[in-house]
C-alpha positions as CSV (number, residue, x, y, z in Angstrom):
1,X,158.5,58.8,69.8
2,X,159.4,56.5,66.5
3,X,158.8,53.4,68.6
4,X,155.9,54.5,70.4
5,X,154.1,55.7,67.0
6,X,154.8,51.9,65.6
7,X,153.8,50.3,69.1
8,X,150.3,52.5,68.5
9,X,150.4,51.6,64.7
10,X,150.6,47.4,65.6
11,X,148.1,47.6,68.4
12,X,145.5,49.8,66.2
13,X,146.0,47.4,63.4
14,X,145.1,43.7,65.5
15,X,142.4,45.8,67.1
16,X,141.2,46.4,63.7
17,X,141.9,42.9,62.9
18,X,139.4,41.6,65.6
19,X,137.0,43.7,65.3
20,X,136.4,43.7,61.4
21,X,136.9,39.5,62.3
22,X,133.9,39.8,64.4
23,X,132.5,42.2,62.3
24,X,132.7,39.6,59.0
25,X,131.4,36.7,61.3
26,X,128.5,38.4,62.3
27,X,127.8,39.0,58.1
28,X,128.3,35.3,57.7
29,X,125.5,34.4,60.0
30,X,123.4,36.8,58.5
31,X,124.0,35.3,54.8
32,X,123.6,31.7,56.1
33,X,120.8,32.1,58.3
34,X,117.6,30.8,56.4
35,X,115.2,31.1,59.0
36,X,114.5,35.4,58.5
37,X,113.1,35.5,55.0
38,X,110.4,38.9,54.7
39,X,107.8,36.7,55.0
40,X,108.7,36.2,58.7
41,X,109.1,39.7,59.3
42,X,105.6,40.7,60.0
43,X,102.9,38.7,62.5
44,X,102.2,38.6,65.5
45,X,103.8,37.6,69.0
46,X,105.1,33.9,69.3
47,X,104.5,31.7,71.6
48,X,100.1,32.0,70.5
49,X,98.4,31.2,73.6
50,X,101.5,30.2,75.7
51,X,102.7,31.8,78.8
52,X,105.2,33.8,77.8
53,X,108.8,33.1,80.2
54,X,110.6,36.4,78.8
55,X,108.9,39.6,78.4
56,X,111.6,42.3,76.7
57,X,110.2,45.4,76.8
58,X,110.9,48.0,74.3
59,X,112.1,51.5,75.6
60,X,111.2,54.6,73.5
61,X,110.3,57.8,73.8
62,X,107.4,57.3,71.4
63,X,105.0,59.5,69.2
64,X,101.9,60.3,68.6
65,X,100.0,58.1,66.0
66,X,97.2,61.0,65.1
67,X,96.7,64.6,65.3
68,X,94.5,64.2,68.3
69,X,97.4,62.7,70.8
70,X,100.1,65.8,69.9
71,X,98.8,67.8,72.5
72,X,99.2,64.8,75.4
73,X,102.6,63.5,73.7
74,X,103.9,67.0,74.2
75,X,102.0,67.2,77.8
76,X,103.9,64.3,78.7
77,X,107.2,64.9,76.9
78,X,107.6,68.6,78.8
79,X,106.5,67.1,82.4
80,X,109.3,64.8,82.1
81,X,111.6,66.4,84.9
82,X,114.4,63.6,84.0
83,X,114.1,65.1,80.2
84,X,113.6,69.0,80.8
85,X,113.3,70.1,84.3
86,X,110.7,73.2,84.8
87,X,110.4,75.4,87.4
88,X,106.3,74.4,88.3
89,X,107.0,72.0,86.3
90,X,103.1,71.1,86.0
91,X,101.5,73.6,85.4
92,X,104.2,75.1,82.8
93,X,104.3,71.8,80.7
94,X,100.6,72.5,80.0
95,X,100.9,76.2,78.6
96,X,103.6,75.0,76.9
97,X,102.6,71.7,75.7
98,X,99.2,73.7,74.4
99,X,101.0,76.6,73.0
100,X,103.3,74.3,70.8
101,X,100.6,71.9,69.6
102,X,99.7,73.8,66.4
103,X,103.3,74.0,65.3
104,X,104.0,70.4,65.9
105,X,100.3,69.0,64.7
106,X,101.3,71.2,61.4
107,X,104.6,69.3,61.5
108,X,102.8,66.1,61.3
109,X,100.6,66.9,58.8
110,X,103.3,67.1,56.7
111,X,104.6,63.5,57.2
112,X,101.3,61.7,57.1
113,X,99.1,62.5,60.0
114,X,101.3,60.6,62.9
115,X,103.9,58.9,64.3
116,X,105.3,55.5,62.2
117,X,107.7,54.7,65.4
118,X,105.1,52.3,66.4
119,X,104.5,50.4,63.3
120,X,108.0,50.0,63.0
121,X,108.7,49.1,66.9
122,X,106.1,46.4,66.4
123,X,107.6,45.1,63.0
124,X,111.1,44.8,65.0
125,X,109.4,43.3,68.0
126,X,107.7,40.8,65.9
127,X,110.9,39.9,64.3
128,X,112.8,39.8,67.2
129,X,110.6,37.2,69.2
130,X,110.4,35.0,66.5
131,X,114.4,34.5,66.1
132,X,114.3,34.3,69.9
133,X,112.0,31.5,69.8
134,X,114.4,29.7,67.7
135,X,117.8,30.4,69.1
136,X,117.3,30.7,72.5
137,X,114.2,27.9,73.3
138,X,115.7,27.8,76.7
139,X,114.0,31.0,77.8
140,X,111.0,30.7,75.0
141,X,108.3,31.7,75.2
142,X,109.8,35.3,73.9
143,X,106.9,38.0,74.1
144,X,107.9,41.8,72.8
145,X,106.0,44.9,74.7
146,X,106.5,48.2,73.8
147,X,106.6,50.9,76.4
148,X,106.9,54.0,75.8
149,X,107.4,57.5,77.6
150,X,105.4,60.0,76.7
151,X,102.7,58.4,74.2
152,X,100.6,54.6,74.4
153,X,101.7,52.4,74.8
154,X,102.8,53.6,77.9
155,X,105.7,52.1,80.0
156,X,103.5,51.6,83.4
157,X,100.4,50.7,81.0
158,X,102.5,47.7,79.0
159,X,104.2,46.7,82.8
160,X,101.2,46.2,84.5
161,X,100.6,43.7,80.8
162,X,103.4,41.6,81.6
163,X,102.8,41.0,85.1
164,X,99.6,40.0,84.3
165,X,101.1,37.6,81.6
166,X,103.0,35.5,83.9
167,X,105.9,36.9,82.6
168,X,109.2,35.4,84.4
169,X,112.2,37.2,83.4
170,X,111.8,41.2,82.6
171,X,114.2,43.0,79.9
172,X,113.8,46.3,79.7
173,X,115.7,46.9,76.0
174,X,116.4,50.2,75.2
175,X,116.2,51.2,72.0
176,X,118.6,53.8,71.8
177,X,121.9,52.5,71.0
178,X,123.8,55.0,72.8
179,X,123.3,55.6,76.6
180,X,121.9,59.1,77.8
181,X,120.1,60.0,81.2
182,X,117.5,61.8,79.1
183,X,116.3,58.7,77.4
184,X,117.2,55.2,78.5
185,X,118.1,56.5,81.6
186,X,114.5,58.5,81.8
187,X,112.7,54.8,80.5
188,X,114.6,53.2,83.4
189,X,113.4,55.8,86.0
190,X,110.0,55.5,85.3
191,X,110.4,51.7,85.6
192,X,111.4,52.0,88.8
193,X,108.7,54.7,90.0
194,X,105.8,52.4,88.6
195,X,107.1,50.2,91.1
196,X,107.4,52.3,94.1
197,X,104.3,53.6,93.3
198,X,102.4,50.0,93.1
199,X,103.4,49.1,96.4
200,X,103.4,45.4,95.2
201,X,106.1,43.2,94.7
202,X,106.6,42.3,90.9
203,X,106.9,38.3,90.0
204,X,109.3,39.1,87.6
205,X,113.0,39.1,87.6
206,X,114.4,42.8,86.0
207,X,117.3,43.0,83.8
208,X,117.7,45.6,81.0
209,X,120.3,46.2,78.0
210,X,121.0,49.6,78.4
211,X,123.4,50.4,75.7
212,X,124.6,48.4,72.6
213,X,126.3,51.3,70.1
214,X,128.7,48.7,68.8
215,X,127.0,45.7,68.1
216,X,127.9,44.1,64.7
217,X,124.8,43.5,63.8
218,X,123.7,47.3,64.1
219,X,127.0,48.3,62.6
220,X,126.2,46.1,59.6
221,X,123.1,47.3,59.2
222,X,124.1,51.1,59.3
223,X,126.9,50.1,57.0
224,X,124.5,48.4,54.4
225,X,122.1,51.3,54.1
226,X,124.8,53.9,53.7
227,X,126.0,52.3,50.9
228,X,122.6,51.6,49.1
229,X,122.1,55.6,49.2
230,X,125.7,55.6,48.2
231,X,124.6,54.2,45.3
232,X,122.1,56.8,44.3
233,X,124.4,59.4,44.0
234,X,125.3,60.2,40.1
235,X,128.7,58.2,39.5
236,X,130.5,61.3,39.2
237,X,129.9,63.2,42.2
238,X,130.3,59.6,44.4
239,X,133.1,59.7,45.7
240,X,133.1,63.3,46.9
241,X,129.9,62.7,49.1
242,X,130.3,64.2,52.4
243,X,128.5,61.7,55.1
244,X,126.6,63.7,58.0
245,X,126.1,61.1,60.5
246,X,123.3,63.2,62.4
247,X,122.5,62.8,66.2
248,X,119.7,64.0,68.5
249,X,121.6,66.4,70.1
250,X,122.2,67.1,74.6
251,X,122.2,70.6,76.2
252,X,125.6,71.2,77.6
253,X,124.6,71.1,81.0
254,X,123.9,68.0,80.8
255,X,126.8,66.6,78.6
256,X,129.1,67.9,81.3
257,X,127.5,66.1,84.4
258,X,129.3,63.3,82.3
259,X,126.4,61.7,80.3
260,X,128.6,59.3,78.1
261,X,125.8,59.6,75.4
262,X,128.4,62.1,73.0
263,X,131.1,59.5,73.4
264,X,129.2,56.7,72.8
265,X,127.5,58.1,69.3
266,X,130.7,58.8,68.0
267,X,131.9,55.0,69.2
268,X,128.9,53.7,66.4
269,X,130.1,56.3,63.9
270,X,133.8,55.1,64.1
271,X,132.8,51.1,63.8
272,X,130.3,51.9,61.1
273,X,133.0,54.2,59.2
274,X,136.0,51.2,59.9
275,X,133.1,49.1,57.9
276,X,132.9,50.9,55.0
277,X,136.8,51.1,54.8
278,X,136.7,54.9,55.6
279,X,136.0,55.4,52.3
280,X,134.6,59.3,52.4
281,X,135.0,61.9,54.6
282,X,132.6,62.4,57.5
283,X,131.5,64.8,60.5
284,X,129.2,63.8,63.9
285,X,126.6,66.7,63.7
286,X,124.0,67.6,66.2
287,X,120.1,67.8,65.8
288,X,116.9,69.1,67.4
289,X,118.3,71.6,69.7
290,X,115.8,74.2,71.7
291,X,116.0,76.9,73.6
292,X,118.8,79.2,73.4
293,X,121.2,77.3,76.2
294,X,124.0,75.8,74.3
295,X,123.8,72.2,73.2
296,X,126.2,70.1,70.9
297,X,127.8,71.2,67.9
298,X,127.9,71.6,65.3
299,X,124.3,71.7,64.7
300,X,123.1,69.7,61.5
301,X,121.8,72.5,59.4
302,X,124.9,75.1,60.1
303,X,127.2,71.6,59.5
304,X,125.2,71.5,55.8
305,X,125.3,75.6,55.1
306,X,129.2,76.1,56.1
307,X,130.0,73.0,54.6
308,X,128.2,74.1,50.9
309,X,129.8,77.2,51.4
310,X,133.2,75.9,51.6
311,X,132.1,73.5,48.4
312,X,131.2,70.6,49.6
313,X,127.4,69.8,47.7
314,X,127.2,66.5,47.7
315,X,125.8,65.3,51.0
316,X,124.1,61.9,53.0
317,X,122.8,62.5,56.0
318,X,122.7,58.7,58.4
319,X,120.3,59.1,61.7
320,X,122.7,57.6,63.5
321,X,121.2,57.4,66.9
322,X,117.6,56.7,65.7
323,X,116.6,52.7,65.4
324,X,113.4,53.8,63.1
325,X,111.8,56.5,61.1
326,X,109.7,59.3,62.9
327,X,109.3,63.0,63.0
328,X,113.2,64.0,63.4
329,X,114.0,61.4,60.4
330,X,110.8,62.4,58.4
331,X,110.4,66.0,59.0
332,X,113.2,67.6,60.3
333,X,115.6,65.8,58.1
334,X,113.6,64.9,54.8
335,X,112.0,68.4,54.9
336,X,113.4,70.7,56.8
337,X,117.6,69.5,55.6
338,X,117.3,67.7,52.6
339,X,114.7,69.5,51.2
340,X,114.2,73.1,52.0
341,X,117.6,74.0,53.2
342,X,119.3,72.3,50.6
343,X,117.5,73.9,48.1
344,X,118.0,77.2,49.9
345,X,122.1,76.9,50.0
346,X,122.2,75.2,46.6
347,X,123.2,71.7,47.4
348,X,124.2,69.6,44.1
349,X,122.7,66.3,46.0
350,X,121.4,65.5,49.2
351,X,119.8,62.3,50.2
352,X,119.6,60.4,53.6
353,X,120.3,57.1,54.6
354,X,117.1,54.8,54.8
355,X,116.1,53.9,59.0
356,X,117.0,50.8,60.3
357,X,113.1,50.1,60.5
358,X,112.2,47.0,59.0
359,X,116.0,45.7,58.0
360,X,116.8,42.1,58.3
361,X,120.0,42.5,59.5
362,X,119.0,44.9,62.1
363,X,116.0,42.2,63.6
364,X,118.2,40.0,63.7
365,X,120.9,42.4,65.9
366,X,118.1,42.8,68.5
367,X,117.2,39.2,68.7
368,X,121.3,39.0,69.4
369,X,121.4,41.4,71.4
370,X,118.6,40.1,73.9
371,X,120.1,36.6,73.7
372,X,123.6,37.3,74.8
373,X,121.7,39.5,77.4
374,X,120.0,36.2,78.6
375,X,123.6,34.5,78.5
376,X,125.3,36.3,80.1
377,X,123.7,36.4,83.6
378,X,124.3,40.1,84.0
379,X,121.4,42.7,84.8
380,X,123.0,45.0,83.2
381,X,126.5,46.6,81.7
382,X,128.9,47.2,84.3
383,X,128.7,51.5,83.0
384,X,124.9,51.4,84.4
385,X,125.6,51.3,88.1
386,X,127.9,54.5,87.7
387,X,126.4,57.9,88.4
388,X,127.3,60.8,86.1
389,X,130.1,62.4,88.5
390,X,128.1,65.3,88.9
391,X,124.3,63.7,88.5
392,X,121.9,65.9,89.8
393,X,119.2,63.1,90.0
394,X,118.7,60.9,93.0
395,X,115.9,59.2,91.3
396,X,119.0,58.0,89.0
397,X,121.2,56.2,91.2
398,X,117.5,54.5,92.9
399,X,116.9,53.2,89.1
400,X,120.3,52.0,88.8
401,X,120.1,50.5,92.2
402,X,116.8,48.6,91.0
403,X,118.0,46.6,88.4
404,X,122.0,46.1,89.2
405,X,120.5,44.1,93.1
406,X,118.8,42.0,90.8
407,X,122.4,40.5,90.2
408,X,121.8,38.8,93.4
409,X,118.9,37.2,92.2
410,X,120.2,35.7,88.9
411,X,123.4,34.7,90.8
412,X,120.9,32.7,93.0
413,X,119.0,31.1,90.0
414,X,121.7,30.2,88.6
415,X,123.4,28.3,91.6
416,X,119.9,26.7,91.8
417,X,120.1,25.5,88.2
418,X,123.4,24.3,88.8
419,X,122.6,22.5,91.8
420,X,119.1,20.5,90.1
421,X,121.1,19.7,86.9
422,X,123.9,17.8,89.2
423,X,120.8,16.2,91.0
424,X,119.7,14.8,88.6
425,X,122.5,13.5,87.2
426,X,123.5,11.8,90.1
């Protein structure tokens, strides 16, 4: 048992070794790189007039931008048999979707009318394509879309835009770091029923990046932003903050078909934690549930009431699985948490993390992470072709299907590159 401990110990410690090695190379590129000052941040699509080669396509589920789209959002969001399966499920997503509208348009009202997620998908997009542009000219023109499920853009809606771009090569990006069937996998699904529904065959070749919860770049970022709110916490109650990294949380059902979404959240929290040196206790808590079937736990309100009880006030919450501010972040975090049940159990201090949103280092992850997509030849991670082992879905394994024959494809490209470079240099 003595030598297996130490055997354990040395292998946990080079592990940690390479991976804080990767870790502190990706912060040197970040702190060398000139090219993303603010300034660059913001504009619009590169490439101007061009024809773009790469379209990536940003995967969300979206949000409504005014008062007057709740009502569809939620229309959408509850016909969405890959998210919440209904008996009737059409008809019953409309008395649903019109008897929760006040609640939610109330909701918004309190954050400013609408949605941000757009804004800030368009500020990452717009960031993203213009580092691609400049590290990966091979496959430039770079053009960002945005599709999202359940508000516009729409997915089909910003397909049907790159097709008629010209675009050559297709990623589908998800932005969700961690892999569930009830989000990427949902954006992926309705990829692949646009096209058995158009009945036309697409000029573009599809790849997507379906997962990326420990990228350095998004680790860095996380890392950075809990310790800037660190930093707001009086000196003296510092180092006993409790950090509640805080998740969109999965009915059980569906967690034990073997969605790898739980495992993968809690693979960002441990790299992000390993980054900041461990330096403050921490819990994975679980937000958003409905209904009364049982979902993750523990939720992220009971985490914040026990954990006061048992005298633990000082408290950051980090949306950990969220890439950008919206009404989970903004309303159920920031008002409903922070504000009115903190005040209500008698929190000393309680503050949240700031979203990725319009963070350097995060841009600069994506334009990473679609790059070494590009590289790498693959159309996809070698977990997407696996089926939950007991998925329900057989739209699931069809969109899987979709994008992991492409492999064929880029396989043959590439043997056709090969084979015109050696021409040519003979």
């Amino acid at each position: 048992m003595a030598t297996g401990g130490s055997m354990t110990g040395v292998l946990g410690t080079m592990l940690k070794g390479f991976t804080s090695g990767l870790q502190r190379q990706w912060v040197r590129q970040i702190e060398t790189s000139s090219s993303l000052q603010a300034s660059n941040i913001d504009g619009g699509n590169t490439g101007g007039q061009q024809k773009p080669k790469t379209g990536i396509l940003m995967l969300n589920l979206g949000g409504p931008e005014t008062l007057d789209d709740v009502q569809d959002f939620l229309l959408r969001l509850f016909s969405d048999k890959d998210l919440i399966p209904l008996p009737a499920q059409s008809q019953l997503a409309q008395v649903i979707a019109k008897r929760r509208s006040p609640k939610v348009i109330e909701q918004y009202k309190k954050i400013g009318g609408g949605s941000p997620i757009k804004k800030w998908t368009t500020v990452q997009g717009q960031g993203m394509v213009r580092f691609l542009d400049k590290i990966s000219p091979s496959t430039a023109p770079h053009k960002f879309y945005i599709g999202f499920r359940y508000a516009n853009p729409l997915t089909e809606d910003s397909i049907e835009q790159m097709e008629n771009d010209g675009v050559e090569r297709a990623v589908a990006l998800t932005q969700y770091p961690q892999y569930s069937c009830s989000t990427t996998g949902s954006s992926l699904n309705a990829i692949y029923r646009h096209y058995i529904k158009r009945k036309e065959p697409s000029n573009m070749v599809w790849t997507t990046v379906d997962r990326w919860p420990t990228h350095p770049g998004l680790v860095q970022a996380f890392k950075e932003h809990i310790q800037q709110e660190l930093q707001k916490f009086p000196e003296e109650d510092r180092q006993d903050v409790v950090i509640l990294f805080s998740a969109h949380s999965l009915p059980m059902k569906v967690v034990n078909r073997g969605d790898p979404y739980p495992h993968e959240v809690s693979a960002t929290v441990h790299r992000v934690m390993e980054e900041l040196g461990n330096t403050h206790a921490y819990r994975l808590v679980w937000q958003s549930k409905v209904g009364p079937l049982p979902w993750l736990a523990p939720r992220t309100d009971v985490a914040i009431e026990e954990l006061v009880k048992k005298g633990h006030k000082n408290l950051l919450l980090v949306p950990i699985a969220f890439t950008s501010d919206h009404i989970e972040t903004l309303f159920e975090l920031d008002l409903e948490y922070a504000q009115d049940l903190g005040t209500k159990v008698g929190v000393k201090n309680i503050r949240r993390a700031e979203s990725l949103n319009d963070s350097p280092v995060f841009i600069k992850a994506l334009a990473d992470i679609v790059k070494s997509h590009l590289d790498s030849n693959q159309a996809c991670t070698t977990q997407l072709p696996l089926r939950c082992p007991l998925c329900v879905n057989a739209t699931c394994g069809k969109a899987k299907d979709f994008f992991w024959k492409n492999q064929a494809v880029l396989d043959a490209l590439k043997e056709r590159e090969m084979y015109q470079t050696q021409a040519r240099e003979t």
